[in-house]
N, CA and C atoms as a LAMMPS dump frame, in Angstrom:
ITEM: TIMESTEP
0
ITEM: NUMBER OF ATOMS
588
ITEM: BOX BOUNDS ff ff ff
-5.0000000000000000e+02 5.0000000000000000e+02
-5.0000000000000000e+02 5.0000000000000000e+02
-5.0000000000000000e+02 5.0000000000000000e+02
ITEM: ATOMS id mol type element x y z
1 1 1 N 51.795 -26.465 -15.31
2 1 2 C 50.368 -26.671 -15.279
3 1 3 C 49.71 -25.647 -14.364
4 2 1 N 50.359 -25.482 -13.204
5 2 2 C 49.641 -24.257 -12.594
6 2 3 C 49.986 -23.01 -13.033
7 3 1 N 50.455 -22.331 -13.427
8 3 2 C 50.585 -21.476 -14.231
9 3 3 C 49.574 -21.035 -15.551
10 4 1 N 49.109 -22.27 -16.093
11 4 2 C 48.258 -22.394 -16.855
12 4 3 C 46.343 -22.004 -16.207
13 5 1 N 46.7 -23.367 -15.037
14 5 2 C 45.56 -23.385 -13.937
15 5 3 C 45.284 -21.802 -14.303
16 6 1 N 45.989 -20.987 -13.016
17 6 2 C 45.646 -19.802 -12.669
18 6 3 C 45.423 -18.779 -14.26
19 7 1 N 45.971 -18.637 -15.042
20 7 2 C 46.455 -17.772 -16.304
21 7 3 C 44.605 -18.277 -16.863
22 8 1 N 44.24 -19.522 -16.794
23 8 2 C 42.826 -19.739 -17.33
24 8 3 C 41.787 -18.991 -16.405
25 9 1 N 41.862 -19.527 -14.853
26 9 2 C 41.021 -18.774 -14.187
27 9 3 C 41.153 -17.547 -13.783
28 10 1 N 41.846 -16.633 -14.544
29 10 2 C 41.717 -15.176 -14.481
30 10 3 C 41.242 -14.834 -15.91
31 11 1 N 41.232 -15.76 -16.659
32 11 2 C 40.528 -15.053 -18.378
33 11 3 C 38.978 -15.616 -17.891
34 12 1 N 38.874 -16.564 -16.967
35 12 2 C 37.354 -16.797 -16.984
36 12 3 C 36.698 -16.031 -15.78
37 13 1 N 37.735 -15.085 -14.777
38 13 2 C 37.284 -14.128 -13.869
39 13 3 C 36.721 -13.27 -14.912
40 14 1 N 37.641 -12.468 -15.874
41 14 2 C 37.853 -11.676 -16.266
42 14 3 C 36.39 -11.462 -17.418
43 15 1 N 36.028 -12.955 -18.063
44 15 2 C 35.275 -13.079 -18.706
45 15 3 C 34.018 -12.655 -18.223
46 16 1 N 33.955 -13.308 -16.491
47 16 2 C 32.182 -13.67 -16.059
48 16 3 C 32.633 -11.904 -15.75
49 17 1 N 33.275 -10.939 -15.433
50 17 2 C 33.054 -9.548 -14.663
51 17 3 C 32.447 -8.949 -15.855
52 18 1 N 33.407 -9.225 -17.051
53 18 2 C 32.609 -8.508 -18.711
54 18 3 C 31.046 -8.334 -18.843
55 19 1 N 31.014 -9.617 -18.481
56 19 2 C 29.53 -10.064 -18.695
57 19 3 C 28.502 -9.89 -17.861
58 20 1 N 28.717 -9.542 -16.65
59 20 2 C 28.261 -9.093 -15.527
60 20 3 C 28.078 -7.837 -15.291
61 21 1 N 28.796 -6.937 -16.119
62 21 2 C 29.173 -5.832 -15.836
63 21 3 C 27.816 -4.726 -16.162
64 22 1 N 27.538 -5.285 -17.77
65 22 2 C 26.147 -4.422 -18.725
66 22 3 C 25.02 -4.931 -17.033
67 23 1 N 25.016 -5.966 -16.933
68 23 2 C 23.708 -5.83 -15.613
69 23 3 C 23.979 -5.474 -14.794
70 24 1 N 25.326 -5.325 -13.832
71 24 2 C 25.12 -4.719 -12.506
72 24 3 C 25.009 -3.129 -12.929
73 25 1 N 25.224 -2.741 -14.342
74 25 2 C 25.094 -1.179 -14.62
75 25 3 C 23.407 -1.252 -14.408
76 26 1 N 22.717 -1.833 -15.521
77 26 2 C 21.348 -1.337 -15.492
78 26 3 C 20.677 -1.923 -13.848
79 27 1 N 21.138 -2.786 -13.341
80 27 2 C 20.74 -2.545 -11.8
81 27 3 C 21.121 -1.526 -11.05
82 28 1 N 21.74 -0.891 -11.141
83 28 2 C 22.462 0.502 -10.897
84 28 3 C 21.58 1.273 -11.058
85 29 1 N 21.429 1.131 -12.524
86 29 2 C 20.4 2.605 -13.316
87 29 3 C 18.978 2.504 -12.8
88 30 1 N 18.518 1.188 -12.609
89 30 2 C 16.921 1.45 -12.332
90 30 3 C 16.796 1.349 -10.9
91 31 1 N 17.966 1.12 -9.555
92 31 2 C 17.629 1.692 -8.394
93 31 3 C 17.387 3.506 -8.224
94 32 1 N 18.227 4.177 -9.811
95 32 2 C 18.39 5.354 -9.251
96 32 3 C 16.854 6.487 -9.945
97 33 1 N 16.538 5.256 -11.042
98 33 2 C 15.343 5.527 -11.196
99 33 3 C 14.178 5.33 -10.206
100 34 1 N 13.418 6.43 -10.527
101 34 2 C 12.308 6.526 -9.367
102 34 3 C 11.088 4.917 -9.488
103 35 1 N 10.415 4.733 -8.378
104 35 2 C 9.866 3.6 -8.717
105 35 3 C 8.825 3.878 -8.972
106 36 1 N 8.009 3.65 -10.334
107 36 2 C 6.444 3.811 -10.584
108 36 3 C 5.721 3.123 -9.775
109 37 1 N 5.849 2.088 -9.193
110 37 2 C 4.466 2.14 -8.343
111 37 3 C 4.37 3.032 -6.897
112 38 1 N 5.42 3.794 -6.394
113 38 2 C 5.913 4.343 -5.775
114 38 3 C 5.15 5.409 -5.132
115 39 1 N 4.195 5.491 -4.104
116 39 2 C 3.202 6.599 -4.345
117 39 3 C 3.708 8.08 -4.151
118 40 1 N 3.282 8.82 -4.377
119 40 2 C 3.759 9.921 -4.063
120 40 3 C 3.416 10.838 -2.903
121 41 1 N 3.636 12.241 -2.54
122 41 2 C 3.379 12.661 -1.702
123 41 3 C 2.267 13.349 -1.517
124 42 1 N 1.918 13.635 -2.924
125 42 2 C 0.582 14.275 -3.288
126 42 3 C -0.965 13.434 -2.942
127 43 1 N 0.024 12.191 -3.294
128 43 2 C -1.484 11.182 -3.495
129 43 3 C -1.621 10.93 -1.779
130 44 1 N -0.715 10.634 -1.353
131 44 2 C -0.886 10.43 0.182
132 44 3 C -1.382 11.351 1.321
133 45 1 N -1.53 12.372 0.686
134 45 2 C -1.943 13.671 1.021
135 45 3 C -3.662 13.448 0.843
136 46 1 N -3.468 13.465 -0.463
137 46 2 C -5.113 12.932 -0.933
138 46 3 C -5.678 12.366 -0.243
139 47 1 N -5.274 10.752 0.007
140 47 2 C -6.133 10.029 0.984
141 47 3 C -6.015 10.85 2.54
142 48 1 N -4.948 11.581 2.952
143 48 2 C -5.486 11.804 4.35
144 48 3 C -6.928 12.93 4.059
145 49 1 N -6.943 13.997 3.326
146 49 2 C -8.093 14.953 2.818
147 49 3 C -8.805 14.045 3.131
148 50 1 N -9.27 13.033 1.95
149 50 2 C -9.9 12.124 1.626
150 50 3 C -11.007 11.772 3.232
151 51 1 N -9.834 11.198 3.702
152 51 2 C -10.67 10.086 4.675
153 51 3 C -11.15 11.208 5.942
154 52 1 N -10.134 12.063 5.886
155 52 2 C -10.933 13.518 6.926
156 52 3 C -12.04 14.257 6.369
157 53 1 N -12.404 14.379 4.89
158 53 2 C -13.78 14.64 4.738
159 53 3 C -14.769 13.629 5.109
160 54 1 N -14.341 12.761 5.017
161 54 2 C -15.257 11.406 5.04
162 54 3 C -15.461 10.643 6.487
163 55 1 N -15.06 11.83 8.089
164 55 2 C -14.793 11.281 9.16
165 55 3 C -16.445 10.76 9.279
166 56 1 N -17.094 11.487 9.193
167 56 2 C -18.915 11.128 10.301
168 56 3 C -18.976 10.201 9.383
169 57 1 N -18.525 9.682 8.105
170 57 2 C -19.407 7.815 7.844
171 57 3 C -18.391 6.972 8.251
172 58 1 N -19.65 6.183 8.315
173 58 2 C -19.073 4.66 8.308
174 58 3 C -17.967 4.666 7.429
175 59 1 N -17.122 3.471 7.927
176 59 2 C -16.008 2.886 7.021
177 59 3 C -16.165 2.71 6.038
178 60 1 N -17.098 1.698 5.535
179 60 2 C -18.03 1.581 3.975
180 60 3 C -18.478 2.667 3.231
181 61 1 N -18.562 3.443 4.203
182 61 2 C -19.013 4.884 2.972
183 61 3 C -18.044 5.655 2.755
184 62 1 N -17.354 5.629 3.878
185 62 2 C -15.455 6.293 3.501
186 62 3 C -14.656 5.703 2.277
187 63 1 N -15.026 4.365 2.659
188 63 2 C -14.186 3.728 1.378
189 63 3 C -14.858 3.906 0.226
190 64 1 N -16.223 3.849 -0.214
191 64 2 C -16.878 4.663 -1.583
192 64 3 C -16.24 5.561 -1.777
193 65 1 N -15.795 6.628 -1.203
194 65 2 C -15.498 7.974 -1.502
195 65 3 C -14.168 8.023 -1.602
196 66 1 N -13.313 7.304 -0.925
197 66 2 C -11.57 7.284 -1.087
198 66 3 C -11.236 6.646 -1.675
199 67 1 N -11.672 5.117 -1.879
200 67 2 C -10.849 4.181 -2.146
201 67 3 C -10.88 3.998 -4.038
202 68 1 N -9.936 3.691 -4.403
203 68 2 C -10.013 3.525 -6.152
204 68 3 C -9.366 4.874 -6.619
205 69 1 N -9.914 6.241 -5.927
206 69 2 C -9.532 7.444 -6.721
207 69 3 C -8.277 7.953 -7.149
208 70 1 N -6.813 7.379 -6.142
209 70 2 C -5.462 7.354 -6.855
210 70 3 C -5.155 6.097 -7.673
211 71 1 N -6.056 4.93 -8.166
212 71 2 C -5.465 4.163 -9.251
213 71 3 C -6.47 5.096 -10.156
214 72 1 N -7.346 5.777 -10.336
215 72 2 C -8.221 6.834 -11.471
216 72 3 C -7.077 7.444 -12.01
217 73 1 N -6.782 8.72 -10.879
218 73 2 C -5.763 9.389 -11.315
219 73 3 C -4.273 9.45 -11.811
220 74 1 N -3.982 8.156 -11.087
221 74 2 C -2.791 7.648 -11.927
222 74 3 C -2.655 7.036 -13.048
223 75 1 N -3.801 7.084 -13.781
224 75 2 C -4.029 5.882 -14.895
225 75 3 C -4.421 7.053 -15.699
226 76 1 N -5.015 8.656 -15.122
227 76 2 C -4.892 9.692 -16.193
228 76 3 C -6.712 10.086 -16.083
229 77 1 N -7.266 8.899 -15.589
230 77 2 C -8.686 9.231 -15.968
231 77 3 C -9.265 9.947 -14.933
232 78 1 N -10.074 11.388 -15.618
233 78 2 C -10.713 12.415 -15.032
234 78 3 C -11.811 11.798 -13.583
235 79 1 N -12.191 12.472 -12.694
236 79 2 C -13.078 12.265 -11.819
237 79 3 C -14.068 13.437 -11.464
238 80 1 N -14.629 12.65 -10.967
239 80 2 C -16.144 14.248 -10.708
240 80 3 C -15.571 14.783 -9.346
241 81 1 N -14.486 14.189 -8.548
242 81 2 C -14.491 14.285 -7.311
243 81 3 C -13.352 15.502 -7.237
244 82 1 N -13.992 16.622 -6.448
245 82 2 C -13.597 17.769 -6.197
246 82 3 C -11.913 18.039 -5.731
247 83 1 N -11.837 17.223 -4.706
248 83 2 C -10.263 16.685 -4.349
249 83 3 C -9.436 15.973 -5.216
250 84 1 N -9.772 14.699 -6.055
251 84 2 C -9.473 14.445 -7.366
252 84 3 C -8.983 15.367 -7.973
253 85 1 N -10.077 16.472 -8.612
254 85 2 C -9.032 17.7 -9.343
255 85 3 C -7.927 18.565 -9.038
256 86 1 N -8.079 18.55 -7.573
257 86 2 C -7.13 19.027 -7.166
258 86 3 C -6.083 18.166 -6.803
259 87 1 N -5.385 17.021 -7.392
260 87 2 C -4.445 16.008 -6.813
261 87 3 C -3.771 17.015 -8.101
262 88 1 N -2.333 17.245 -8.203
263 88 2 C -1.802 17.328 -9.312
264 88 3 C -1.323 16.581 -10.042
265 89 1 N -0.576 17.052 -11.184
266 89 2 C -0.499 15.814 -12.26
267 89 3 C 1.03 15.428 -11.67
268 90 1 N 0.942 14.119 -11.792
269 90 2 C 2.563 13.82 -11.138
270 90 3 C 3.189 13.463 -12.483
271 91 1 N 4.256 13.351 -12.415
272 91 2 C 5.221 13.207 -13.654
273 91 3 C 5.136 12.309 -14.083
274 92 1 N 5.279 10.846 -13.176
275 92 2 C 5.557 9.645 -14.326
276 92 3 C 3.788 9.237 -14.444
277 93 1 N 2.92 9.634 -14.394
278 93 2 C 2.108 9.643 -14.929
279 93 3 C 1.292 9.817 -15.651
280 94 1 N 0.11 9.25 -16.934
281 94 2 C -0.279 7.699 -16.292
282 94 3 C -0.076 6.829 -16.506
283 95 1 N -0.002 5.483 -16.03
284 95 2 C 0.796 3.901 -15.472
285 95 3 C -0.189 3.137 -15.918
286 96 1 N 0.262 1.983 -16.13
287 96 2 C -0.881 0.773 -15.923
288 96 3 C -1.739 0.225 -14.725
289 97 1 N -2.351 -0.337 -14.908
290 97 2 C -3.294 -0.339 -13.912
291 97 3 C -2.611 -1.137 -12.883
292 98 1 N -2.121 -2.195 -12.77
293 98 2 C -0.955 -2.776 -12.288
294 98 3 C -0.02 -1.607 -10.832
295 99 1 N 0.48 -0.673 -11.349
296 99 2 C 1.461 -0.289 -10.792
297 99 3 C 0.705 0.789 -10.303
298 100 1 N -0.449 1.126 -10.363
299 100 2 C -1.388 2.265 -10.005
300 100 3 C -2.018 1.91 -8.743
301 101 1 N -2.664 0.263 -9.224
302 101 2 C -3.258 -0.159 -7.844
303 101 3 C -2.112 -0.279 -6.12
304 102 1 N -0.821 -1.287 -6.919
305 102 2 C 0.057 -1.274 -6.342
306 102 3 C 0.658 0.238 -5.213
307 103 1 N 0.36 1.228 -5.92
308 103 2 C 1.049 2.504 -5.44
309 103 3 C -0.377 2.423 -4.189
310 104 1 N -1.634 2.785 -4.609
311 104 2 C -2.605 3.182 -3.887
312 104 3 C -2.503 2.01 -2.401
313 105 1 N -2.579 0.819 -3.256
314 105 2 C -2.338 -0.347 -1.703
315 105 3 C -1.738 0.122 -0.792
316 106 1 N 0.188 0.675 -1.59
317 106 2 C 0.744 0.948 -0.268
318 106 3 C 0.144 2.294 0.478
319 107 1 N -0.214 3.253 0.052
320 107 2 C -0.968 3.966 1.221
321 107 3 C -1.851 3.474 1.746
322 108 1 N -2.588 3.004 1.317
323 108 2 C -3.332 2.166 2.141
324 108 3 C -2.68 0.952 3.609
325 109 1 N -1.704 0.75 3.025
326 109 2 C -1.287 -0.467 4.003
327 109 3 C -0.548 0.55 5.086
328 110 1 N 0.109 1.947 4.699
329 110 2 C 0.547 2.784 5.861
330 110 3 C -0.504 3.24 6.752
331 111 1 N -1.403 3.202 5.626
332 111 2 C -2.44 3.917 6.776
333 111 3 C -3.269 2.585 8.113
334 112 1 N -3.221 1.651 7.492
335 112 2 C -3.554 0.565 8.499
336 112 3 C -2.207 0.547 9.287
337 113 1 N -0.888 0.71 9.188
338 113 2 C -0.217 0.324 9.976
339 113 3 C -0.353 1.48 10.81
340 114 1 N -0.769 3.284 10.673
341 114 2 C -0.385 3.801 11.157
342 114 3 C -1.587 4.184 12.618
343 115 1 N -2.937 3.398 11.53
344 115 2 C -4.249 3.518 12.663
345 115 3 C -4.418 2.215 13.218
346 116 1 N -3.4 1.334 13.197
347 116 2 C -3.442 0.053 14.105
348 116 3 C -2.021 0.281 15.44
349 117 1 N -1.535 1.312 15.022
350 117 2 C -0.232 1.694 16.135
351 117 3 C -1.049 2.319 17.219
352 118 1 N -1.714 3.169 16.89
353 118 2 C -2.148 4.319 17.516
354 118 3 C -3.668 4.08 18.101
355 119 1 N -4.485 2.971 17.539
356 119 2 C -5.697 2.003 18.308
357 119 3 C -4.439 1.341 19.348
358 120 1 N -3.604 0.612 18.838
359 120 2 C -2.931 0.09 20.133
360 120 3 C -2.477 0.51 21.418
361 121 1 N -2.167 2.024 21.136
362 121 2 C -1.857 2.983 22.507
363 121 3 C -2.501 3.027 23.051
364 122 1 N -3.809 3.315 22.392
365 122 2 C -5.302 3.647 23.245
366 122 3 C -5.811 2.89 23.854
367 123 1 N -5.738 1.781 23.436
368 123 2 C -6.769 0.378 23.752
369 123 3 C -6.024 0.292 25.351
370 124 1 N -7.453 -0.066 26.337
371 124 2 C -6.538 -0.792 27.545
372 124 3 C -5.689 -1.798 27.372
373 125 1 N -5.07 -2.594 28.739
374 125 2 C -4.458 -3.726 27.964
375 125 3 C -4.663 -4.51 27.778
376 126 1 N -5.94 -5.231 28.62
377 126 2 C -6.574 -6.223 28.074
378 126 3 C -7.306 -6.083 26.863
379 127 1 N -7.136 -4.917 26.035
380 127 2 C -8.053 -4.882 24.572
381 127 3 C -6.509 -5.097 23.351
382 128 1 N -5.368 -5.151 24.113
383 128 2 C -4.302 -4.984 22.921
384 128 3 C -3.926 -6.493 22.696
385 129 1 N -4.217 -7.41 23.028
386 129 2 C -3.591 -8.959 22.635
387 129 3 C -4.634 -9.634 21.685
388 130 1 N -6.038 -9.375 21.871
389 130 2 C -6.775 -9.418 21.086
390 130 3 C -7.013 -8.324 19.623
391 131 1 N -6.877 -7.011 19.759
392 131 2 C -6.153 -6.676 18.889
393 131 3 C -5.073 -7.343 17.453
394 132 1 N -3.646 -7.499 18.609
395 132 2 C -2.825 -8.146 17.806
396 132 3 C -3.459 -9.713 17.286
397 133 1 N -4.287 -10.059 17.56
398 133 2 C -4.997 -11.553 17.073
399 133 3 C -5.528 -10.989 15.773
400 134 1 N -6.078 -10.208 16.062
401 134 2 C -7.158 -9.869 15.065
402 134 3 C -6.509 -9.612 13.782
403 135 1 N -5.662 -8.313 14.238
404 135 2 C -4.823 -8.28 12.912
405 135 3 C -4.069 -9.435 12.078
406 136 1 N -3.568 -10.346 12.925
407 136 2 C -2.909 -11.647 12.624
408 136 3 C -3.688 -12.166 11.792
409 137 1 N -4.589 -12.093 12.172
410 137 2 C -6.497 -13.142 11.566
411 137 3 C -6.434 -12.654 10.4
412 138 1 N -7.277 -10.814 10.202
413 138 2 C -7.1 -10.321 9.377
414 138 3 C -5.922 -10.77 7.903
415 139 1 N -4.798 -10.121 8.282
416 139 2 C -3.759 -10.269 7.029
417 139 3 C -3.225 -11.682 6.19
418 140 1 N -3.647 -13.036 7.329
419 140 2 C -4.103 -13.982 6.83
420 140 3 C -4.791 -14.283 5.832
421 141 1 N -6.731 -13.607 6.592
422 141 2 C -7.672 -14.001 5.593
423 141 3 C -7.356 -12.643 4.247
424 142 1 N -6.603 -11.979 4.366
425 142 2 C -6.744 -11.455 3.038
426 142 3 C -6.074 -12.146 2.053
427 143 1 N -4.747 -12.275 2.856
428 143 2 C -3.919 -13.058 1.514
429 143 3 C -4.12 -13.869 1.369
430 144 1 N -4.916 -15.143 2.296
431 144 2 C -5.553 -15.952 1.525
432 144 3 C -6.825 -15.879 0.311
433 145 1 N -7.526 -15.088 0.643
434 145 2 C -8.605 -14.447 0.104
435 145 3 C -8.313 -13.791 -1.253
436 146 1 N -6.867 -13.295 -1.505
437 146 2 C -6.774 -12.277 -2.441
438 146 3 C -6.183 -13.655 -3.49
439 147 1 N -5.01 -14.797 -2.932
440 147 2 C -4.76 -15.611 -4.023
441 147 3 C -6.063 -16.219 -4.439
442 148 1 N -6.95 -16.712 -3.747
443 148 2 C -8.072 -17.383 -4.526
444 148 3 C -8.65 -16.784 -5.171
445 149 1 N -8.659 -15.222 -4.99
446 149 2 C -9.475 -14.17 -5.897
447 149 3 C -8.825 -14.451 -7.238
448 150 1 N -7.666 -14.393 -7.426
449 150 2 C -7.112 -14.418 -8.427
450 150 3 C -7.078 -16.005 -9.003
451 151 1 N -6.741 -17.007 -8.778
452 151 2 C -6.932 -18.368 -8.649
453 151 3 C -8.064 -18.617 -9.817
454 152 1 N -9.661 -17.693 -8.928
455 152 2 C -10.675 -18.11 -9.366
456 152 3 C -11.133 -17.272 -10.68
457 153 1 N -10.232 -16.282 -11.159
458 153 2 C -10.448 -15.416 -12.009
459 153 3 C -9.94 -16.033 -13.861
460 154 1 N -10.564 -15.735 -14.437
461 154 2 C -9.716 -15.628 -16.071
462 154 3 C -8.31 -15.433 -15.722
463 155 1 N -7.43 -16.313 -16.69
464 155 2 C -5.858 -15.929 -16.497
465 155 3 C -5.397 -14.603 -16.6
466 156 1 N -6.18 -14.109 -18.068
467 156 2 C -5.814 -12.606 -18.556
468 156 3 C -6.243 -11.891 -17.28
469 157 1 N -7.479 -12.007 -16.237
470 157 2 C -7.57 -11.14 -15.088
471 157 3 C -6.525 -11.434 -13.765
472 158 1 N -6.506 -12.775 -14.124
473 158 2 C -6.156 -13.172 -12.343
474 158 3 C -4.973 -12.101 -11.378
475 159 1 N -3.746 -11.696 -11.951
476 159 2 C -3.513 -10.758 -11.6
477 159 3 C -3.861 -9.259 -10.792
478 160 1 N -4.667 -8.894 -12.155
479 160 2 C -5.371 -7.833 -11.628
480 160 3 C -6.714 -7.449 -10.51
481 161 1 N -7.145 -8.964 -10.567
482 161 2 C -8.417 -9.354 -9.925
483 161 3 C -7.657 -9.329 -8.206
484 162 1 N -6.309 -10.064 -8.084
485 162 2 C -5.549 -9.934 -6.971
486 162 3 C -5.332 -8.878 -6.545
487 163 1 N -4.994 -7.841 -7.432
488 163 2 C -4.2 -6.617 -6.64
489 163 3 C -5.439 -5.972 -6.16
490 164 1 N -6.731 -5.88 -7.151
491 164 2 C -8.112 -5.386 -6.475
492 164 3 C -8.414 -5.918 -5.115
493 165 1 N -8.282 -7.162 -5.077
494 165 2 C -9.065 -7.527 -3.831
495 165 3 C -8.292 -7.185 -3.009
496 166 1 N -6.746 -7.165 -2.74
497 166 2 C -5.558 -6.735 -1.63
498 166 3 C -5.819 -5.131 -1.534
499 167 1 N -6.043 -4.45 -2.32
500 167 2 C -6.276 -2.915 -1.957
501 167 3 C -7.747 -2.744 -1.174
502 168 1 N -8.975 -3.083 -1.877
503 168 2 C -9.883 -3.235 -0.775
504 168 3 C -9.775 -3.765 0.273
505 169 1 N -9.308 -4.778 0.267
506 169 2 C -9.182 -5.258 1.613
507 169 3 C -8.688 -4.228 2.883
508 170 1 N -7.328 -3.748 2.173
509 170 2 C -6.56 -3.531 3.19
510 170 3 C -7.309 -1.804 3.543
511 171 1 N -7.783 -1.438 2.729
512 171 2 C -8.355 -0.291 2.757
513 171 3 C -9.879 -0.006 3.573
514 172 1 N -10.294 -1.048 3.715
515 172 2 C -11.565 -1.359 4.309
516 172 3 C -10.792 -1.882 5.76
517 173 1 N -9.843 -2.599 5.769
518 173 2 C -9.455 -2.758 7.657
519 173 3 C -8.702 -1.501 7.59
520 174 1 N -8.188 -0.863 6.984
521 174 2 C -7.59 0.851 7.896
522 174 3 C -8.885 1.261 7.981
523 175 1 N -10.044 1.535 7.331
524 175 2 C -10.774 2.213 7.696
525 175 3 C -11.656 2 8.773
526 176 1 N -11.447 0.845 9.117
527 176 2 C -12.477 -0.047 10.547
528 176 3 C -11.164 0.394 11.529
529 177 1 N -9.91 -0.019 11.542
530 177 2 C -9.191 0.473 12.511
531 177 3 C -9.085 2.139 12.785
532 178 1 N -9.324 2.876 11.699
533 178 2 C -9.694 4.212 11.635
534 178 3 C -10.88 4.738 12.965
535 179 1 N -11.304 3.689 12.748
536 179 2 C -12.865 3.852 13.517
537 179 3 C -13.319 3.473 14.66
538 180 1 N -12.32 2.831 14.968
539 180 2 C -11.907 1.994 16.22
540 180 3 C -11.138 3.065 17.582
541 181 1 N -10.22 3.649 16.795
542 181 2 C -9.637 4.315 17.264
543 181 3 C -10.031 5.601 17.534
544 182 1 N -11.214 6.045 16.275
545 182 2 C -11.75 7.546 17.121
546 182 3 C -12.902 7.075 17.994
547 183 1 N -13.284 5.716 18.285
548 183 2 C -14.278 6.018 19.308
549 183 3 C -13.487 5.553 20.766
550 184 1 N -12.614 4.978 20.627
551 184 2 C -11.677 5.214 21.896
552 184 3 C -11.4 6.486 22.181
553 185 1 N -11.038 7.517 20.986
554 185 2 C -10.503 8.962 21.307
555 185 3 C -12.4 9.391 22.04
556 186 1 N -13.124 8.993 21.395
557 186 2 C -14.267 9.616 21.736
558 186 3 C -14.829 9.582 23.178
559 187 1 N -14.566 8.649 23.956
560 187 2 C -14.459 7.735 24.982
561 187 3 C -13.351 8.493 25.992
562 188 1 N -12.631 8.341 25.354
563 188 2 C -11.348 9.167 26.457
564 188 3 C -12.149 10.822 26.839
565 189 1 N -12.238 11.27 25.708
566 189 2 C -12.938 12.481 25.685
567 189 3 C -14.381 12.862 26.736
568 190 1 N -15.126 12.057 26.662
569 190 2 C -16.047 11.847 27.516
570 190 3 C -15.809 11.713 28.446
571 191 1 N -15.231 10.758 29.333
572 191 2 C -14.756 10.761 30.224
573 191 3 C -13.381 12.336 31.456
574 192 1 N -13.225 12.737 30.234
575 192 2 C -12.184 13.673 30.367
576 192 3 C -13.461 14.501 31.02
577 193 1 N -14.203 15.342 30.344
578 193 2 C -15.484 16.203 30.194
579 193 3 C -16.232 15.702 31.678
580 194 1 N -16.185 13.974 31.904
581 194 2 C -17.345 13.824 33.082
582 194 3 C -16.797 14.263 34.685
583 195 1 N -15.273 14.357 34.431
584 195 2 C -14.615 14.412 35.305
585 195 3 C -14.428 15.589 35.783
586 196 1 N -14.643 16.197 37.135
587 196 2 C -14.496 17.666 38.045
588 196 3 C -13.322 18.288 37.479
């Protein structure tokens, strides 16, 4: 009987590896494939141009001018915007709107992480615990904010209505932390200048 035992549970090892095998290949194949929502280096480039032409406005008017223009271009559709033409054409593009917004978010979300590091250096220290509140607050009310967006939307939108509101969002607090941080630089500066 054990002989049997074991002789069965190696045809049913043998069976589940068969069968296992076609998927751990195509999990294989599509890590080594590149990821479409994946932004690129070009586009990330873009938004820094982007938001450095756009230093003397407000956040709100920065984000008119930056924000949306790599889900445009990744989706293929032309823009009037001068930097726009000059993004090049990237390969796996254009995408659905889906994986376009997705790509643009994450620059966006580097760029909040990278102008909320660097407000944090600056800030005295009694300005950095409130800070970290804020942000806490912040990424809260978005994701709460972004499921009800979607929640409250048509089914056929709700999705897409989500990924919109999570890219503004997050694109509108880098650009307030953007702004935060050059008037601390501005501040330091002044001070530098008042000093003998």
């Amino acid at each position: 009987m054990d002989g049997r035992a074991g002789c069965a549970g190696a045809w049913v090892a043998m069976a589940l590896a068969l069968l296992l095998l076609p998927a751990a290949a195509a999990a294989q194949a599509r890590r080594g494939a590149p990821d479409p929502a994946r932004p690129r280096p070009a586009e990330r480039a873009w938004i820094e141009a982007c938001v450095l032409t756009a230093q003397a406005h407000p956040p709100r008017a920065a984000f008119g001018r930056c924000a949306w223009r790599i889900v445009l271009a990744c989706q293929g559709e032309a823009s009037e915007s001068l930097l726009a033409a000059r993004l090049p054409t990237m390969p796996d593009r254009p995408n659905s709107l889906t994986l376009c917004t997705q790509a643009e978010t994450t620059i966006w979300q580097g760029q909040m992480d990278r102008w909320l590091r660097e407000t944090g250096l600056l800030a005295t220290p009694e300005a950095q615990e409130p800070l970290r509140r804020a942000q806490r607050a912040f990424l809260a009310y978005r994701d709460a904010a972004c499921i009800a967006e979607g929640l409250l939307s048509a089914p056929g939108d709700a999705e897409a209505h989500r990924l919109a509101c999570r890219l503004e969002q997050t694109a509108l607090r880098a650009l307030e932390l953007k702004r935060q941080r050059d008037e601390i630089w501005l501040g330091i500066a002044a001070a530098s200048a008042d000093q003998p």
